[in-house]
N, C-alpha and C positions, 0 to 999 in steps of 0.2 A: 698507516694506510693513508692514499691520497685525500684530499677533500674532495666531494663530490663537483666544486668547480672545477678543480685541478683534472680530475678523469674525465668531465666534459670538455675541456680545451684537449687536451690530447687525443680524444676519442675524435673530436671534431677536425682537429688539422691534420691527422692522419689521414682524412678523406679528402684532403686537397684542396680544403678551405683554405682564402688565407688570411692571416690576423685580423682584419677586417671584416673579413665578413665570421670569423669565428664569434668577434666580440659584439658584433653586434646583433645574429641568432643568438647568444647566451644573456645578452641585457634583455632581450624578448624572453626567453623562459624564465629569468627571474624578475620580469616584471609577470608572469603568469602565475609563478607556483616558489621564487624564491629558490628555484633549483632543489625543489624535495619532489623525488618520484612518487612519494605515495601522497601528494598535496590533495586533499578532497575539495572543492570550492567549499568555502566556508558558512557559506548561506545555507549549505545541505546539512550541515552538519546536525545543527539542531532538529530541523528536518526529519531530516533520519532519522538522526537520534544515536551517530556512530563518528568518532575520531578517525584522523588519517589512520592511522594501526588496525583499529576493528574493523573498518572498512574494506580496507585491504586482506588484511587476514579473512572476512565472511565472504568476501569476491573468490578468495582462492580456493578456503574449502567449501564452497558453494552454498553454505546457510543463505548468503542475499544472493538472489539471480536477478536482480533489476538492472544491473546494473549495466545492462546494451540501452536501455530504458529508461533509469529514472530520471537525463538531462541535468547531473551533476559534472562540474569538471572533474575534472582527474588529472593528474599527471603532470611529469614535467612542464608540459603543453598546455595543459589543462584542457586535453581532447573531453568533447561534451556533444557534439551532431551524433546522433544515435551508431548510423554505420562507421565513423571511427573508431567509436568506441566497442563494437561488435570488433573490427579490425584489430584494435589492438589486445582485445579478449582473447582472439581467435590466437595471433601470433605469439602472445603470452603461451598460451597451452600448449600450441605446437613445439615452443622451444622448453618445454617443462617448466617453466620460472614462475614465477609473483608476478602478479599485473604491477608489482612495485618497485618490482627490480629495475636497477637503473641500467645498466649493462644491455637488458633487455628492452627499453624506453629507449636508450637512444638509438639501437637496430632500427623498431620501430619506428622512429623518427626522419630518419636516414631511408629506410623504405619508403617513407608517403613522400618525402621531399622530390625523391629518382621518380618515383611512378608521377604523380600528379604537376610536380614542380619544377622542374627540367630548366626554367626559365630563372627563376630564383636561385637556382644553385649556381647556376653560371654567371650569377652575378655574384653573389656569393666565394666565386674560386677570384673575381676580378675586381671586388670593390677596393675605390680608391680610398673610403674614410671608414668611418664607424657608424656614422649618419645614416649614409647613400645604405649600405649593406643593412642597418636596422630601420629605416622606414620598408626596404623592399621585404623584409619579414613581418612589418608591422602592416602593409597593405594589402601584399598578397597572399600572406601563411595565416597568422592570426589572426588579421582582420576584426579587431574588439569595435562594439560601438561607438566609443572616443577613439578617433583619428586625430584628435586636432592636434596644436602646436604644440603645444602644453607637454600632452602625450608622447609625440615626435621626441621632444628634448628631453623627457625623463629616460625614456627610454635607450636612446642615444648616450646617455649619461651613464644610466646601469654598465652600457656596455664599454665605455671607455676606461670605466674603474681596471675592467677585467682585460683590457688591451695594456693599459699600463703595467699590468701587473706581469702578464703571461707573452706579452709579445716581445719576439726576437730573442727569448730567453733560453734556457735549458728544458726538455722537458722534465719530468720528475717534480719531485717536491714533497714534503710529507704534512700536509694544511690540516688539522683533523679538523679543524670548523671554520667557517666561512665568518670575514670580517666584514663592516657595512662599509657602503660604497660610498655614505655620504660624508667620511673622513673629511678635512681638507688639513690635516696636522698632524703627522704623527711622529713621535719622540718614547721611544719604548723604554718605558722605568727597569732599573735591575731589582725593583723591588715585587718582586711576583714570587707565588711557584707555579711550576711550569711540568707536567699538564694541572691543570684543575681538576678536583675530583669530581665524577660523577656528572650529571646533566643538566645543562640551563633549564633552570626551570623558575625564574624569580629576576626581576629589576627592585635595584635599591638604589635612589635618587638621594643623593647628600648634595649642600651649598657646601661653596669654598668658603665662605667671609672673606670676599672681598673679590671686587668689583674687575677682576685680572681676562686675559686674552688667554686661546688656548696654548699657545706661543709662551709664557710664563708661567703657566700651571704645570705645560711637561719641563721647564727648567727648574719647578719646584721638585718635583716625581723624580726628575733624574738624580736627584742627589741621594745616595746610600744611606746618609746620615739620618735624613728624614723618614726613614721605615714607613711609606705609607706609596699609596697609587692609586688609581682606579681605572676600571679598562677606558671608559669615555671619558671625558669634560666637553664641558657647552661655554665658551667665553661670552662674554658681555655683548659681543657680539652677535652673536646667536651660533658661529662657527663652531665647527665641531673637530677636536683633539681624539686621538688615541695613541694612549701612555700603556697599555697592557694587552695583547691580543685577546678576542674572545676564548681562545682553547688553555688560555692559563687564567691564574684565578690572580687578583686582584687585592693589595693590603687596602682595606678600605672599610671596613665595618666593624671591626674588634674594636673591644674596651672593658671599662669594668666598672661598679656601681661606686656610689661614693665613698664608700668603705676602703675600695681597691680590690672587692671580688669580681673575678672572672662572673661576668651574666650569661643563663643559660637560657633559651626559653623553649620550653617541649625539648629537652636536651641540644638543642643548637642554638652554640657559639658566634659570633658575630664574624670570628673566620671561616666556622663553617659554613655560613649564607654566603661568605663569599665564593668559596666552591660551586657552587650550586647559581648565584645571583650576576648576573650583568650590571658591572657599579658603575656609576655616573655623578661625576661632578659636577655642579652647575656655576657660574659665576654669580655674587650675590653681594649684597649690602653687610656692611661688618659689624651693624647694629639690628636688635629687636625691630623688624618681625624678618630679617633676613632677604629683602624682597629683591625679586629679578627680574630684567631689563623683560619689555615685550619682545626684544629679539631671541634672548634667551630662553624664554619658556617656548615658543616659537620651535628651535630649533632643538629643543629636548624633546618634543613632541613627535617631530619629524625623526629623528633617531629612535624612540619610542617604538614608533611604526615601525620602522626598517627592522628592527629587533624582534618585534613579533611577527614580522614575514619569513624571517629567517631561520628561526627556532622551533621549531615543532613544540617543545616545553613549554613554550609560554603562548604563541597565538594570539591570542587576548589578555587583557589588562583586567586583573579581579582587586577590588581594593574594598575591604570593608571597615577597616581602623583597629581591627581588632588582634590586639597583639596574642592573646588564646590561639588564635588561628595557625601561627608562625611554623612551615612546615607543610601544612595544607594547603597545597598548591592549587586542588582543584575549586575551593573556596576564598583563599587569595593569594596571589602571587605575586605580591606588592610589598616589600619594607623600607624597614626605616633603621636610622644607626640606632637613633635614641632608646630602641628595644633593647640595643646589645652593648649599651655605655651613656654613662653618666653626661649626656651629651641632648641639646636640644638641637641637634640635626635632624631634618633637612632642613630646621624652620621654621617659625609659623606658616608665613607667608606660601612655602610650596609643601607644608604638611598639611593645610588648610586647603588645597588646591589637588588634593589626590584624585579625590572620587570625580572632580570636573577632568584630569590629566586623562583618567582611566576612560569617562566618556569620550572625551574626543580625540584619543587612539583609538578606538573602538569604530567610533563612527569613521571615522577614516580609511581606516580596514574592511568597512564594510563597503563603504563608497568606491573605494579603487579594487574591492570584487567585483562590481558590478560591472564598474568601467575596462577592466580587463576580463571580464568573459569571453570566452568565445560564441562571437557571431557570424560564423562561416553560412549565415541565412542567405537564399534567392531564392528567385518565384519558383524554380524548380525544383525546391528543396521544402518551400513551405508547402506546396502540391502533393507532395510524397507525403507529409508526415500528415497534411488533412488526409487525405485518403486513407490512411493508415489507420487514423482515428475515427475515421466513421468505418470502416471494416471492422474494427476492435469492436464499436458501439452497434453495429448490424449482428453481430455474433453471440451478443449479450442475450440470454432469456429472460421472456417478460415475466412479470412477475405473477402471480396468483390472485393477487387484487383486481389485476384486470381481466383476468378470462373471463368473464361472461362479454365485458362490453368488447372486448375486443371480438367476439364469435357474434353478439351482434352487428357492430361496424361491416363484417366480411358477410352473414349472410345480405344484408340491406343494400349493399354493394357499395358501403363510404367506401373501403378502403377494397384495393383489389392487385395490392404487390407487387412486385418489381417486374413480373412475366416469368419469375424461377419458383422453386418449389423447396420446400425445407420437411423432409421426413412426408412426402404427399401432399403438406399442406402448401399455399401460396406462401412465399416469403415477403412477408409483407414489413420488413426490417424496424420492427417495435422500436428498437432503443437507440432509432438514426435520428437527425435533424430533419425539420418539416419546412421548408419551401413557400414562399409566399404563392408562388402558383400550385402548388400539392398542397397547402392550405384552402385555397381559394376552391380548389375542385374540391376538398370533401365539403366544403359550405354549400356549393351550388348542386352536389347530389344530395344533402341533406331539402334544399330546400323544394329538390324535385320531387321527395316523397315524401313533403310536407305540401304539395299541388301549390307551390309558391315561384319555381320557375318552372 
């Protein structure tokens, strides 16, 4: 089956985009959501208290109905303004599907762009670069808080991975996972198997011993002789190698104790984590404590991220040192070789450095949430949702603690209601906001039946 970029380029240039402006709407959705349709914003998650999966699943069989409401992203898009998100609710049900179905997201997407965007698609069918075609998505479709330069060229960048790869080419292709964009090397080892079993759910960080470029690390990897790979490396440079595709697994973490037994821990093998783990080289010092260049750790950090935006398995970075753990993903999804072989890899120097690694992928993940939200906000738009919420809060009933003073404020005439009526009585909107001037008159009637004014 295609990858889900592979189905979004062809789904896209079938409507008349062209390379250009395909790559750079799809560098915009996976600077949103990573190209996963059921992507939740990640700040809701805890929130909530629900994964992209349960999420989607309580959306569909209606256990959560917030979700026109609760001003999470969602989606390829990461639709979050109330009435899109109603929108894409609505068209979800109508066509039968999962608000997570991708097939169905990109209709939906393809809809809002023809109805509301007329202007962008037709640049879209005529951009001349990746650029032009991804800021006109970045300004006038997404619209995130961060506009700036920064933003521009990352964005821009996502999408030229995806023009290199898919333009002027064949359509088809059978991708099952999506590789990161921040490659600048790649030389594919024959030392893999190919697919990898079962699901990324796990990063295991090793040093090389020694100080090499990612240029010499994949002319190491290429040789049969040397039985080993891993899918990334990071050269001393901070640049980044890829020797293994992420859909096959990686020789990189097997071994055995000093003995020569095969190490098991919680029953998995150090090839089994590679099944399972996203392995990474780093380039390093060939002596005790192993230590890496600042471009280096730099640039494993940065792939780090990219890897947890990309994976639903992993997301975030859980590190607690505890080799007990190995297995339990949802308490750490972080190892090491030296679990699974008679081996002081990754090093002092970056095994000392996990739990800061894990922080600040984390915090970064959380930062470029924020900065890629969606903020399709204007006065017209913040006017509708105040209204909305004081009509929510006019609707609310008072509580029990205050009926008496409230039946005193009405007979004394502080309060004397909007001029409507609710069940006979005045609507006098209890649980609205109070007004400096609707303040100020219940003071000056209070102080008129206090013979004060």
């Amino acid at each position: 089956m295609a990858s889900n970029e592979q189905r979004i380029w062809n789904y896209l240039k079938s409507k008349g985009l062209n390379d250009f402006g395909v790559a750079g709407l799809m560098g915009n959705l996976y600077a949103e959501s990573a190209l996963n349709p059921k992507n939740l914003q990640q700040t809701f998650e805890k929130k909530l208290g629900y994964t992209d999966a349960t999420y989607t699943e309580s959306v569909d069989n209606g256990t959560y109905t917030n979700f026109v409401k609760d001003s999470a992203g969602y989606g390829l898009a990461q639709w979050t303004y109330w009435s899109r998100k109603q929108n894409l609710l609505n068209f979800a049900q109508a066509a039968g599907k999962s608000i997570g179905d991708l097939d169905m997201q990109l209709d939906f997407l393809w809809k809002e762009l023809n109805d509301g965007y007329r202007g962008v698609l037709d640049l879209l069918r005529n951009a001349t670069s990746v650029l032009e075609a991804s800021n006109e998505i970045l300004f006038k479709f997404e619209r995130p808080a961060n506009q700036g330069i920064s933003v521009q060229e990352k964005r821009a960048n996502y999408g030229q991975v995806y023009f290199d790869k898919y333009a002027s080419t064949e359509k088809g292709g059978d991708v099952a996972m999506s590789n990161s964009p921040l490659v600048d090397y790649t030389l594919i080892s024959p030392n893999k198997t190919s697919p990898r079993r079962g699901e990324i759910d796990t990063v295991t960080i090793h040093c090389v011993v020694g100080q090499c470029t990612v240029e010499s690390l994949g002319a190491l990897f290429a040789k049969s002789s040397r039985g080993a790979s891993s899918n990334y490396g990071v050269g001393k440079d901070g640049r980044i190698g890829m020797y293994v595709e992420e859909k096959d697994r990686a020789w990189c973490s097997g071994g055995k104790d000093k003995n020569g037994n095969p190490i098991r821990v919680n029953g998995i093998s150090g090839s089994d984590n590679d099944h399972r783990a996203i392995t990474i080289e780093v380039a390093s010092d060939t002596t005790h404590p192993y230590a890496v260049t600042d471009a280096a750790y730099e640039g494993l950090i940065r792939l780090l991220v990219d890897i947890c935006k990309r994976n639903p398995g992993i997301k975030r970075l859980r590190w607690l040192g505890d080799k007990s753990l190995v297995g339990e993903t949802d308490k750490q999804n972080m190892t090491v070789h030296r679990w699974f072989a008679y081996k002081s890899c990754p090093g002092d120097y970056l095994y000392e450095r996990h739990s800061a690694i894990a922080e600040e992928v984390n915090r970064r993940l959380d930062a470029e949430i924020l900065e890629t939200e969606d903020d399709d906000m204007d006065a017209a738009k913040f006017k509708e949702m105040w209204l909305e919420m004081r009509k929510e809060l006019q609707d609310n009933d008072a509580g029990q603690w205050s009926e008496a003073a409230r039946a005193w404020a009405i007979s004394n005439g502080l309060i004397n209601g909007n001029g409507s009526t609710v069940d006979g009585e005045p609507n006098c909107m209890w649980a609205d906001v109070l007004t400096r001037e609707q303040f100020i008159t219940v003071l000056y009637r209070f102080a008129q039946i206090m013979g004060k004014a």
